[in-house]
N, C-alpha and C positions, 0 to 999 in steps of 0.2 A: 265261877272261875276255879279251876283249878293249881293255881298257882305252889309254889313250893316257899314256904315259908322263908327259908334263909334266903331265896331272891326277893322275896319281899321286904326283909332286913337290908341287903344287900343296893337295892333300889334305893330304900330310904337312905342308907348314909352316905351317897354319894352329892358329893359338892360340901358334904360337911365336918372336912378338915379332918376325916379318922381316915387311917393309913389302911389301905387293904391290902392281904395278901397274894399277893399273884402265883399262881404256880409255878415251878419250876420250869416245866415242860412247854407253858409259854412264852416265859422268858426265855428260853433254846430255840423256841420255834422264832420268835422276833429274832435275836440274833441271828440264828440261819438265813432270816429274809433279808436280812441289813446285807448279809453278804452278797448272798444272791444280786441283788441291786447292786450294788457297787464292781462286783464281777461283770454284772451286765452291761454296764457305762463306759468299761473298761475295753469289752471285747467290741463295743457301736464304733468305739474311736479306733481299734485298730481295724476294725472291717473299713470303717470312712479313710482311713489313712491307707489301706490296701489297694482301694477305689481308683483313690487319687494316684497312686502310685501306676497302676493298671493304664489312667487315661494319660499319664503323663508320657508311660513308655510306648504306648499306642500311638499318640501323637508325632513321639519323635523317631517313630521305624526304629524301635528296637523291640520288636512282640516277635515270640520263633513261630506263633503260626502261621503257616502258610509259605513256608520257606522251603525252598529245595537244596538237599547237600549238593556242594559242586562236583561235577563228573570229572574225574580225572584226566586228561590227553593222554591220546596216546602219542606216543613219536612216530617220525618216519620209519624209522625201522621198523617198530613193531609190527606197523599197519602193513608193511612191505610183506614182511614173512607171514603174517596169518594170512594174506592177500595170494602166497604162493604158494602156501598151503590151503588153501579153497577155504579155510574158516570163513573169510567175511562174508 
């Protein structure tokens, strides 16, 4: 085997009560990830709460899709005078 000596040290004293050093650069990376996760927990609950919000206004006919702006009247008059003037 070609093993590397300080993992062979490193194997051996683990479980027995000596403190090892961790690098820096993993402690940053674990921090990073802690965040991550809790970021991510955060955005599940407001995507779920977006959902719910989504089936809630769906249910009660207030969603704009599918809706048509209302067409204006015209009056009598108008329709009168575009009508004698050959518009309509």
């Amino acid at each position: 085997m070609s093993e590397n000596p300080e993992e062979i040290r490193a194997t051996e004293n683990i479980g027995k009560g000596s403190e090892q050093k961790v690098p820096k650069a993993v402690t940053d990376a674990n921090t990073a990830a802690e965040r991550l996760e809790i970021a991510n927990k955060k955005t599940e609950e407001l995507i779920q709460r977006q959902e719910e919000l989504a089936a809630h206004n769906e249910l009660a006919g207030n969603t704009e899709g599918g809706q048509e702006t209302p067409k204006e009247e015209e009056s009598l008059a108008d329709y009168a005078s575009k009508a004698m003037e050959g518009k309509v």
